[in-house]
Legacy VTK file of the C-alpha trace (Angstrom):
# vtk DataFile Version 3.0
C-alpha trace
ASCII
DATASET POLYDATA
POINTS 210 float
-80.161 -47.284 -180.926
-80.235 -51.027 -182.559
-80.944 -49.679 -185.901
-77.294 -47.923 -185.633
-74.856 -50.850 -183.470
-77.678 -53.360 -183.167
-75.783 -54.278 -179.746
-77.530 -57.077 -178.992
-77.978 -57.402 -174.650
-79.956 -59.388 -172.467
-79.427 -63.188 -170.465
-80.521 -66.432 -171.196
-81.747 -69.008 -173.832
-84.493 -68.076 -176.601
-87.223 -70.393 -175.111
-87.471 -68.344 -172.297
-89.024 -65.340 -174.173
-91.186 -66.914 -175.758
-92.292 -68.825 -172.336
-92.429 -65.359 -170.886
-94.288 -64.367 -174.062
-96.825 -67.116 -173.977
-97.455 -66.486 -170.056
-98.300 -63.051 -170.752
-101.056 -64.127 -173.897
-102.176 -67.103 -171.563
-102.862 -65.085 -168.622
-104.452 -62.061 -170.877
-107.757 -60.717 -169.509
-109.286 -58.027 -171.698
-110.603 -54.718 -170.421
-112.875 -52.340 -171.756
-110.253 -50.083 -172.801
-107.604 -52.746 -174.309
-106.763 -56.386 -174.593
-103.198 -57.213 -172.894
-102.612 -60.419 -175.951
-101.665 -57.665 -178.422
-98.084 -57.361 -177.443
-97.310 -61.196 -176.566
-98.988 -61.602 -180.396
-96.796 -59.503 -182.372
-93.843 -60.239 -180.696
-93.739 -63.873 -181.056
-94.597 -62.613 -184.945
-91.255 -60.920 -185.028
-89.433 -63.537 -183.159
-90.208 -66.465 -185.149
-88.224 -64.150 -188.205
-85.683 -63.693 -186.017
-85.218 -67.539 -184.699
-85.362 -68.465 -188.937
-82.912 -65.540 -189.690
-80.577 -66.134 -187.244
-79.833 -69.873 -188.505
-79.602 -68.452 -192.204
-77.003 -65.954 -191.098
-74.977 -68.312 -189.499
-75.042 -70.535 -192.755
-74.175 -67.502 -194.661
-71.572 -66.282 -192.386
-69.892 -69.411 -191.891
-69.856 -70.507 -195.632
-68.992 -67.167 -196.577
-65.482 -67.600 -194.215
-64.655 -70.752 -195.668
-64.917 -69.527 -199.077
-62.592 -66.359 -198.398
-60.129 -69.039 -196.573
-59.805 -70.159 -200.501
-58.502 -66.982 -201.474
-56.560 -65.932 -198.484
-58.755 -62.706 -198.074
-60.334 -61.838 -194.732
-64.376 -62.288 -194.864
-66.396 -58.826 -194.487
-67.120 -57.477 -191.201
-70.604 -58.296 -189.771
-71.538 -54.819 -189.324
-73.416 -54.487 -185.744
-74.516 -57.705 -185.069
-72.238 -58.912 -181.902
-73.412 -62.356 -182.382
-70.919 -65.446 -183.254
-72.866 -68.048 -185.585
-71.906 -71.867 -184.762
-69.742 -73.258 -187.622
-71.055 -76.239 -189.657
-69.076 -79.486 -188.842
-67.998 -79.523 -192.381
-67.818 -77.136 -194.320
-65.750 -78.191 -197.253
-68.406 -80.479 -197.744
-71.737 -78.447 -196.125
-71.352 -74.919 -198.190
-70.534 -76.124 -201.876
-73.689 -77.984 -201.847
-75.432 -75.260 -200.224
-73.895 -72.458 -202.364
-72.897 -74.220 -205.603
-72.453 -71.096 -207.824
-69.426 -69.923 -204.645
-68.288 -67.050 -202.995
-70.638 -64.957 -204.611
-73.552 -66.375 -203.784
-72.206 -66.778 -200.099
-71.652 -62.741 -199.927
-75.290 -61.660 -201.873
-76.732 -64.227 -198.819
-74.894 -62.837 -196.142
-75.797 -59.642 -197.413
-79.330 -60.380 -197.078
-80.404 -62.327 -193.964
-77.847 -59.674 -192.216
-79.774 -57.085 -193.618
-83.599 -59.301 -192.187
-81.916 -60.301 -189.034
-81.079 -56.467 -188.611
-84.638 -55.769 -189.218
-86.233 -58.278 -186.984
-84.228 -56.985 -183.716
-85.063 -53.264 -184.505
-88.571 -54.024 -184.564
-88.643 -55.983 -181.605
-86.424 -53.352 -179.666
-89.130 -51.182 -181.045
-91.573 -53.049 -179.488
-90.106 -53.615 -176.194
-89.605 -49.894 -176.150
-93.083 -49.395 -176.449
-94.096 -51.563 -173.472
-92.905 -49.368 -171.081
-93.505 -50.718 -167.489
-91.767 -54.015 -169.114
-94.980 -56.319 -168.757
-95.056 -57.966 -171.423
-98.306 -56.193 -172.460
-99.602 -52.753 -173.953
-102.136 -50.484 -171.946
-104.389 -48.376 -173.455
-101.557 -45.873 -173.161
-98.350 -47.514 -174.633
-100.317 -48.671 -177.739
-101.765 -45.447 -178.202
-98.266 -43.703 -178.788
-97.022 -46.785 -180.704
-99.659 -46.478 -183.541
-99.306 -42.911 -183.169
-95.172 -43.070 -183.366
-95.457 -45.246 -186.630
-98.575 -43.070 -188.326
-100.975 -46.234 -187.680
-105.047 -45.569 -187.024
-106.660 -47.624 -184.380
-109.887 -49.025 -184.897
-111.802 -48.838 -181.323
-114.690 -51.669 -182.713
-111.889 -54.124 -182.647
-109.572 -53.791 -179.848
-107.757 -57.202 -180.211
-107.493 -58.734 -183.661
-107.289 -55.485 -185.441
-103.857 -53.944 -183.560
-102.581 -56.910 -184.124
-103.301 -57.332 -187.736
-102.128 -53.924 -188.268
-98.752 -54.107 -186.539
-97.884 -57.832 -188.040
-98.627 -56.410 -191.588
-96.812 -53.487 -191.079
-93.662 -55.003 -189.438
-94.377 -57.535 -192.865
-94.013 -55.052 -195.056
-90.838 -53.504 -193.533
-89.059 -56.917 -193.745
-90.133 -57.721 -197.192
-88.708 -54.181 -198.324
-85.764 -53.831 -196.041
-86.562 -50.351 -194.785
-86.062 -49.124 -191.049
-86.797 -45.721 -191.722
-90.399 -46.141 -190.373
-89.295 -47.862 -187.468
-86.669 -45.621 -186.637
-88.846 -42.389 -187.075
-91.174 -44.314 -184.291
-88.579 -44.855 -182.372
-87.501 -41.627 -182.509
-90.913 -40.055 -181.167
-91.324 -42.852 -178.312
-87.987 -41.425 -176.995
-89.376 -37.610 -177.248
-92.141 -39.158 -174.712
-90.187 -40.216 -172.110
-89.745 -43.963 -173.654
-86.606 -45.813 -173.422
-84.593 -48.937 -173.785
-84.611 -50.297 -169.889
-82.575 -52.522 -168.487
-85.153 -55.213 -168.723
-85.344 -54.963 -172.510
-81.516 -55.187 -173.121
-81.831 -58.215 -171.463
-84.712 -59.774 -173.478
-82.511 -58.773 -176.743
-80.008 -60.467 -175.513
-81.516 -63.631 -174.347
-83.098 -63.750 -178.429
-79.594 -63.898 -179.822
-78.201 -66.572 -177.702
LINES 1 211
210 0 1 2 3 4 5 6 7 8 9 10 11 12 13 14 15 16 17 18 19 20 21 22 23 24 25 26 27 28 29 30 31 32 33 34 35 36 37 38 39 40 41 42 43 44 45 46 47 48 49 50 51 52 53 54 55 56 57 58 59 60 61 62 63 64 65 66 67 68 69 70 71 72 73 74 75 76 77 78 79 80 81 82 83 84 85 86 87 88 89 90 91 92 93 94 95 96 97 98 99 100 101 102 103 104 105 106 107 108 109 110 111 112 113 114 115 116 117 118 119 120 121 122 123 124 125 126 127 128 129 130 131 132 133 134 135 136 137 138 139 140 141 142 143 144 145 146 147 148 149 150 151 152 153 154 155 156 157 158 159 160 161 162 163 164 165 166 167 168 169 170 171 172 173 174 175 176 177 178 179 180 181 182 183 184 185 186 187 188 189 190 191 192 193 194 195 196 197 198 199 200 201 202 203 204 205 206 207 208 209
């Protein structure tokens, strides 16, 4: 799973997930049982960290390789993430302003949006997992055993706002403490119920990292 290689694969540019995303809300027609916005909502909530983290990691990544070209020392391995960042145009003059205290700093902020970028894929595998017919929404069904997989309570009064709330808070608080371990035991009891990682969704993961 991502949370282990974070393999990121599926075609095409960024924009068009989130114009497949925005279809899906726009064309939403609630039921009795469940309103279809609730997956279309929380994803682009994940995606907009990913879209910021991924142009933090490539400043990291890239200023941390110029700084190790000082010292002759190869940079650290990005662990997982098979993504190349786009260099600055100048870097001698982009990454001391950027990073004026050096390497160090470089590393800790590698470290870090590495460690946020990891966490914004997981949860949206996670969530792609979870929509299991891979149509862009949630039936009464798939969000059932996603609040159930993650130990969340839905509140039948408030079918729309409030699964969305909860799962935009939640994914919150994993991001602001850096913990998959939630996320990963969810994952875990999606798969026990049949739920996997189709074809479809390695696609979508891979058109977010291009």
């Amino acid at each position: 799973m991502l949370a282990q290689r974070l393999r990121c694969t599926r075609p095409a540019a960024p924009v068009v997930i989130f114009l497949a995303v925005t279809a899906a809300f726009t064309s939403a027609q609630a039921t009795p049982a469940i309103d279809d916005s609730i997956f279309p909502r929380f994803s682009r909530h994940v995606i907009r960290y990913v879209q910021r983290d991924k142009v933090a990691f490539a400043q990291a990544s890239t200023c941390l390789s110029w700084f190790y070209k000082g010292t002759k020392t190869p940079p650290p391995v990005v662990q997982g993430i098979h993504w190349q960042p786009s260099a600055f145009s100048k870097p001698e003059k982009d990454c001391p302003a950027i990073y004026p205290k050096g390497m160090d700093a470089a590393r800790d902020d590698f470290a870090k949006t590495q460690a946020q970028l990891s966490i914004g894929l997981t949860v949206y595998e996670l969530a792609l997992v979870a929509d299991r017919n891979d149509d862009y929404t949630y039936n009464a069904t798939e969000l059932r055993d996603l609040f159930a997989s993650l130990s969340l309570t839905l509140d039948p009064s408030d079918p729309t706002q409030g699964p969305v709330a909860t799962l935009t808070e939640r994914f919150d608080r994993w991001y602001q403490v850096r913990s998959l371990d939630e996320v990963m035991t969810g994952m875990s009891l999606l798969y026990d119920q049949g739920y996997r990682v189709t074809a479809g969704d390695r696609a979508d993961l891979d058109r977010i990292m291009k």
